[in-house]
N, C-alpha and C positions, 0 to 999 in steps of 0.2 A: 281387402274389403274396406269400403271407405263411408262413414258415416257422420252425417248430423241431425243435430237434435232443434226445435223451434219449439218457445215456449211462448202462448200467447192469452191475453186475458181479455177475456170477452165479459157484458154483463148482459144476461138472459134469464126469460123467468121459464116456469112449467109448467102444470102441475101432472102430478102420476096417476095413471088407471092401475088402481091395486085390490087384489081379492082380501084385503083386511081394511080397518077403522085404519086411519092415519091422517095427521095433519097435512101430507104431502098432499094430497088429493085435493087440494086448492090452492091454485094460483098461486106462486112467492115464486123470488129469484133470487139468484146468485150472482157472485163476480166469479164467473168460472175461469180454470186456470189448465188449458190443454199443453200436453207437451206430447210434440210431432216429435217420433224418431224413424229415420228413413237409413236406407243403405243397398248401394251401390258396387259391383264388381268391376264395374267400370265406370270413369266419369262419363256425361256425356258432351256433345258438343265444346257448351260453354264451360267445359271445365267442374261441371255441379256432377252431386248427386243430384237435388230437388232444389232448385231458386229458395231463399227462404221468402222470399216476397209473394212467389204462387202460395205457399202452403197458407199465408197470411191470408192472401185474398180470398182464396176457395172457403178457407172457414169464417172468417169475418165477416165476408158482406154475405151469406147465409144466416148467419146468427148472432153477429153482436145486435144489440138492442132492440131483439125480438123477443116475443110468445113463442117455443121451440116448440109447443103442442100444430099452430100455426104452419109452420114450413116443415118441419119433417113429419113423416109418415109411417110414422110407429113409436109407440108408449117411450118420453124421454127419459129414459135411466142414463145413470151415467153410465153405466155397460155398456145400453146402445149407441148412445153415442158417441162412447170409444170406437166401436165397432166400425159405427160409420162413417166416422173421419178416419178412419183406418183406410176404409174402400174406397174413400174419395181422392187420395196423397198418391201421387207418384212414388213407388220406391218404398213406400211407408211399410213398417211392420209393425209395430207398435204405437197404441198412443194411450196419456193416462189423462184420466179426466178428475181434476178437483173443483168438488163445488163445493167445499168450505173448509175450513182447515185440520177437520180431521176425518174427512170423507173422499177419497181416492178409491175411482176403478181405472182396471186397467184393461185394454184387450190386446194382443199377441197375435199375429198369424204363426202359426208353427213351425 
């Protein structure tokens, strides 16, 4: 099995749709800190498992220095959005999302 990891830092705001009081629920951002891990039983072609350069571009030019309420299409937690950069990576099984230094999610395909 052959694996890499891509660790990339975006700055994006939010705010959360939450069934309690919280400061989250207005607008502020983060310098978020995703780490792509991908893996492969076979290289392809060019020798990869995933370009680290696609995994850059597919999340980057989505979300670096946007409103994330704005382009994606469901309440931004960091879960989700592990989730969804998870769906969107070639090869990808995990990714963990930190938006600040001691708040890390992660998601896992099984």
């Amino acid at each position: 099995m052959y694996y890499v990891t891509k660790r990339i830092e975006i700055s994006g705001s939010h705010s959360l749709k939450l069934s309690y009081p919280s400061k989250c629920t207005s607008l502020h951002g983060h310098n978020w800190i995703l780490t792509i891990h991908c893996r492969a039983r076979e290289l392809n072609a060019d020798g990869m498992v995933t370009d680290f350069t696609t995994i850059k571009q597919e999340l980057t030019e989505m979300l670096d220095h946007k409103n994330f309420n704005d382009v994606l299409p469901f309440n931004p937690t960091a879960e989700n959005i592990a989730r969804w950069a998870c769906e969107r990576i070639p090869n990808c099984y995990r990714v963990d999302v930190q938006e600040s230094e001691g708040n890390i999610a992660a998601y896992e395909i099984d």
